[in-house]
C-alpha positions as CSV (number, residue, x, y, z in Angstrom):
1,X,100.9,119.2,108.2
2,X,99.6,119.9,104.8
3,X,99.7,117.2,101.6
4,X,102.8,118.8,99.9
5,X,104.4,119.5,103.0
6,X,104.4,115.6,103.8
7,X,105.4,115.0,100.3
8,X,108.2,117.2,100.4
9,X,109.3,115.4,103.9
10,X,109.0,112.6,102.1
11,X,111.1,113.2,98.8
12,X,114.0,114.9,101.1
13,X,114.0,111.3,102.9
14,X,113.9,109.1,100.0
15,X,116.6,111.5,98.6
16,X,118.9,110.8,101.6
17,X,118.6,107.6,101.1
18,X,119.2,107.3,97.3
19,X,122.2,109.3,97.8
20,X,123.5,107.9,101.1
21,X,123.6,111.7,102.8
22,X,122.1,112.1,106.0
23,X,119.8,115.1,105.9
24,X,118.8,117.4,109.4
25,X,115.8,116.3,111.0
26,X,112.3,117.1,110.2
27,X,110.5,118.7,112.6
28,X,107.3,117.0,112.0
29,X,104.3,118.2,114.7
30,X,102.7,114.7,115.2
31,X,103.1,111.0,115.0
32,X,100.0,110.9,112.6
33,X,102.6,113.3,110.3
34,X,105.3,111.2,110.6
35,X,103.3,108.2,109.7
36,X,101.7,109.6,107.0
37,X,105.2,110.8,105.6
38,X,106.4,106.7,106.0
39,X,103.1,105.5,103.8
40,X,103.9,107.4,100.8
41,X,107.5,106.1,100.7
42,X,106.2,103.3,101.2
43,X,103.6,103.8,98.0
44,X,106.8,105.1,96.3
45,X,108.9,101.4,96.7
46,X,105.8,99.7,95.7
47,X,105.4,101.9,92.6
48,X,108.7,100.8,91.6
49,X,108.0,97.3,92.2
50,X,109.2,96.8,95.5
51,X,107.4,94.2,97.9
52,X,106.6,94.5,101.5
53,X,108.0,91.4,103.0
54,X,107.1,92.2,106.6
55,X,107.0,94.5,109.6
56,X,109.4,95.9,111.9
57,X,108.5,97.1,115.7
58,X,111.6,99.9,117.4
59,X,111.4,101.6,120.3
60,X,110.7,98.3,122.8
61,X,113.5,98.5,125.3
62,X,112.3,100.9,128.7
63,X,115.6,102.7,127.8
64,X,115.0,103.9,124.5
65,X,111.4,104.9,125.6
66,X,112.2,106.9,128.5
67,X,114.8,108.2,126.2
68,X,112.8,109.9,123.6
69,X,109.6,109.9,125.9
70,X,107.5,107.6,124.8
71,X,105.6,105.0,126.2
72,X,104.6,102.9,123.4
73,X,106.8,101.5,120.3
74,X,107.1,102.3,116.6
75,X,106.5,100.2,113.6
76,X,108.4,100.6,109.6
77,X,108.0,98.3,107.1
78,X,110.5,95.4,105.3
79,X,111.2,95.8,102.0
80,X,112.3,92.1,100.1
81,X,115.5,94.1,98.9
82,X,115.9,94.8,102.6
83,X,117.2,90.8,103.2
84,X,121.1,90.0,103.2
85,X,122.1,86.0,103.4
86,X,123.7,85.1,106.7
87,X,127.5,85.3,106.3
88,X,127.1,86.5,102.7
89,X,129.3,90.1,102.0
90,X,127.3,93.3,102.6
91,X,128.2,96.4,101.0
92,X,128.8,99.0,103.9
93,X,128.3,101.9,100.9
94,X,124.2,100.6,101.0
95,X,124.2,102.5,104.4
96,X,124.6,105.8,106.0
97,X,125.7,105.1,109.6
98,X,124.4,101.6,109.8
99,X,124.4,100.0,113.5
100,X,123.1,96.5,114.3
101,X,121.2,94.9,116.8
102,X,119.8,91.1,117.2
103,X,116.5,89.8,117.7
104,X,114.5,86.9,117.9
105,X,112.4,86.9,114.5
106,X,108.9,85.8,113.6
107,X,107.6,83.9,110.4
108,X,104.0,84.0,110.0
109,X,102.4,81.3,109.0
110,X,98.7,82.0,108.7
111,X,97.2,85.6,108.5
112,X,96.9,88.1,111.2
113,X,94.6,90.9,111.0
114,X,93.7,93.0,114.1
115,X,92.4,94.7,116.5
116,X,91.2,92.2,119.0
117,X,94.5,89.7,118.4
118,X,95.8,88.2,121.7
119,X,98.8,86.9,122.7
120,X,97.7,83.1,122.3
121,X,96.0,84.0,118.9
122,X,99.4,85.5,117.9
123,X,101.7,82.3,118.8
124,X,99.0,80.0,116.5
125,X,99.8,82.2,113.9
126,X,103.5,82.1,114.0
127,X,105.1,79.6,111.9
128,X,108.8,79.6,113.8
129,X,111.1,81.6,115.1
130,X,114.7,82.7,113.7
131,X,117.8,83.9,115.1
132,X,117.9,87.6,113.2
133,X,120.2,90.6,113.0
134,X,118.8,93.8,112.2
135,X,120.7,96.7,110.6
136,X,119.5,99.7,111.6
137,X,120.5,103.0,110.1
138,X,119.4,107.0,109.9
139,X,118.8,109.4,107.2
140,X,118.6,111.8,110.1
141,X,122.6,113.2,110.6
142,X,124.3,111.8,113.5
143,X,121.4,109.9,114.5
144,X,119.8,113.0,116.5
145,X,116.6,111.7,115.9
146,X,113.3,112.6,117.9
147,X,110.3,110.2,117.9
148,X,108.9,111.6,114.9
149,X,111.9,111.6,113.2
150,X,112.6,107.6,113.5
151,X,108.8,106.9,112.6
152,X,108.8,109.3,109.3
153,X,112.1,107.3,108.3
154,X,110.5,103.8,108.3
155,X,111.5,103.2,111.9
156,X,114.7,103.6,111.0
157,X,115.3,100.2,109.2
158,X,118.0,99.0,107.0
159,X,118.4,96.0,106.4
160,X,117.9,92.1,108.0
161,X,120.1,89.3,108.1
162,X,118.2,85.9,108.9
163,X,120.0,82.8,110.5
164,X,119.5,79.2,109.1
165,X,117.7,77.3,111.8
166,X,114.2,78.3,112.2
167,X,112.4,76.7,115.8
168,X,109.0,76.4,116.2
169,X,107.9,77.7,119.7
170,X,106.8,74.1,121.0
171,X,108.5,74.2,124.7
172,X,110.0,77.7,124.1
173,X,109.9,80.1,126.4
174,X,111.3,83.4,124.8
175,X,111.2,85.5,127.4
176,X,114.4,83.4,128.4
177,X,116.1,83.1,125.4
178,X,119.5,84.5,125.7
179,X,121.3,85.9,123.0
180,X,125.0,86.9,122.9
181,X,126.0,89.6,120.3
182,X,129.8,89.6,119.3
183,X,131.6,92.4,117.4
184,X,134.8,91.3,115.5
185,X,134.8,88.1,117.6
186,X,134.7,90.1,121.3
187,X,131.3,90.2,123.2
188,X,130.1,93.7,123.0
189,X,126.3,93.1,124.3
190,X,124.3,89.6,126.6
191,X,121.0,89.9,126.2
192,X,117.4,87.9,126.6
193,X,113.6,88.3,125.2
194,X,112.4,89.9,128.1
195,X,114.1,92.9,127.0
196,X,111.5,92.7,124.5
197,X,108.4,94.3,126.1
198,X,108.7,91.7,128.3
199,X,108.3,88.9,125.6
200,X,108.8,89.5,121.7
201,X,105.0,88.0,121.4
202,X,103.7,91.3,123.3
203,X,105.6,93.0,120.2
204,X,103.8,91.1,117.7
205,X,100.1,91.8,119.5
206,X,101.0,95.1,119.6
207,X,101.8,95.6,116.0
208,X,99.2,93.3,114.6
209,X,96.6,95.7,116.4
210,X,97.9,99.0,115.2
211,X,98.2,97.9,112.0
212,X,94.7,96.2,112.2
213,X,92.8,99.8,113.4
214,X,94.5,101.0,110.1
215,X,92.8,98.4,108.2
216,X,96.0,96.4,107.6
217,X,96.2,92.5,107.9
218,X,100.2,90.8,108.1
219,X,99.7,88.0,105.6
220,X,101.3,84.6,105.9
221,X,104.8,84.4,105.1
222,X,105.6,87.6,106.4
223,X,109.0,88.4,108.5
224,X,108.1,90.7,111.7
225,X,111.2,91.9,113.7
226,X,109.9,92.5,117.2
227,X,112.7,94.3,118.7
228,X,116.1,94.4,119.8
229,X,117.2,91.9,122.9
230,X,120.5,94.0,123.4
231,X,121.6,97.6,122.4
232,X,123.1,98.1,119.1
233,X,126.6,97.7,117.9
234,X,128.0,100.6,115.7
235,X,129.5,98.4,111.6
236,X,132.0,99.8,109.8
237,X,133.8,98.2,106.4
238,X,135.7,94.7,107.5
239,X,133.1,94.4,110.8
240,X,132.1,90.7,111.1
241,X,129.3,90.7,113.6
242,X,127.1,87.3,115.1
243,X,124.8,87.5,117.3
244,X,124.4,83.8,119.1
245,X,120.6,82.9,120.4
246,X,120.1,79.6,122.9
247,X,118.2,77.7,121.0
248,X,118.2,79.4,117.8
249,X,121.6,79.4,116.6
250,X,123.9,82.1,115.1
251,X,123.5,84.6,112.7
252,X,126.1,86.7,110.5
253,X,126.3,90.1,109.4
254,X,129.7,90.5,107.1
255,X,130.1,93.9,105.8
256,X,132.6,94.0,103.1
257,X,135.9,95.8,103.9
């Protein structure tokens, strides 16, 4: 696609989201398109003063790859704006069609900076783990979204609510970490890690070497979301949804009724 082609794509998504109305989907040709139409909303939320906080990686469960046809995941970025307090009220009207899904969360705690990182060079550089929730939501209408779609709309992120007891991974094996997700008190999903490209530290590798053949480093401190243990649960105003991790605790997402 042309320059103002991708910067059109790119104004009709950050309009959607401004206004909170979904928009058809894009019909981008490739997944270098679709990433170059992220990046300069990306250079847009900077410009305004927004700061990248971390990474996210979708499309890690076989399901959702055999779905769409992919064989590899997707990454989007974290915006510091993006992060709600555990428990604390979230405003359903920030959304479109939000949905939200749990996972096992990474804090960084020295640099990464690929290609080359392995799996043991990743787990040195993670600081702990933390129970998360992740709310996920479309600018694409009725979330009919193709590959190129999800990746052009930063991965389809919305918003992340951390729990309160971070672990280090000392004696952890997260593959095995089971996770319960609850909607309005009943259990809508039981998941573990292994769901996770069969461990959320393949996740990480994989994103910290994409980003690194882009010339991109993940700096201490940052948040990386490495997918979803379970599928997703639809919120609507007045939905209280925990997800509970073995290990790691609970976390809370509240949307205001």
């Amino acid at each position: 696609m042309t320059a103002p082609l991708l910067s059109d794509t790119a104004e009709r998504l950050l309009a959607a989201r401004r206004d909170r109305r979904p928009i058809a989907p894009l019909g981008l040709d490739s997944i270098d398109a679709a990433y170059g139409v992220q990046l300069e909303q990306v250079e847009v939320w900077r410009a305004a003063g927004g700061r990248i906080a971390g990474y996210k990686v979708g499309l890690t469960s076989a399901a959702i790859q055999r779905q769409l046809g992919v064989h590899s995941p997707d990454f989007g970025h974290l915006l510091e704006d993006d992060f709600v307090l555990s428990g604390a009220p979230i405003s359903a009207d920030r959304f479109i069609q939000p949905r939200v899904e749990p996972e096992i969360a990474f804090i960084l705690g020295r640099d990464l900076a690929g290609p080359g990182v392995t799996a043991a060079d990743a787990v040195r550089a993670i600081d702990a783990a933390v129970a998360s929730l992740e709310i996920i939501d479309s600018r694409i209408a009725d979330w009919k979204i193709s590959l190129t779609d999800t990746i052009a709309d930063n991965a389809s992120a919305g918003g992340v609510v951390l729990g309160s007891t971070p672990r280090s991974l000392d004696g952890v094996d997260l593959r095995l970490t089971g996770a319960v997700l609850r909607r309005n008190g009943r259990i809508a999903h039981t998941g573990a890690g292994a769901a996770v490209l069969g461990s959320p530290i393949s996740a990480l590798v994989w994103l910290v070497n994409t980003l690194g053949a882009l010339g991109t480093t993940i700096p201490a401190g940052s948040v990386v979301l490495p997918g979803a243990v379970t599928a997703a649960v639809s919120a609507a105003p007045g939905d209280i949804i925990t997800a509970e991790f073995a290990g790691l605790g609970s976390v809370t997402a509240r949307f205001a009724g």
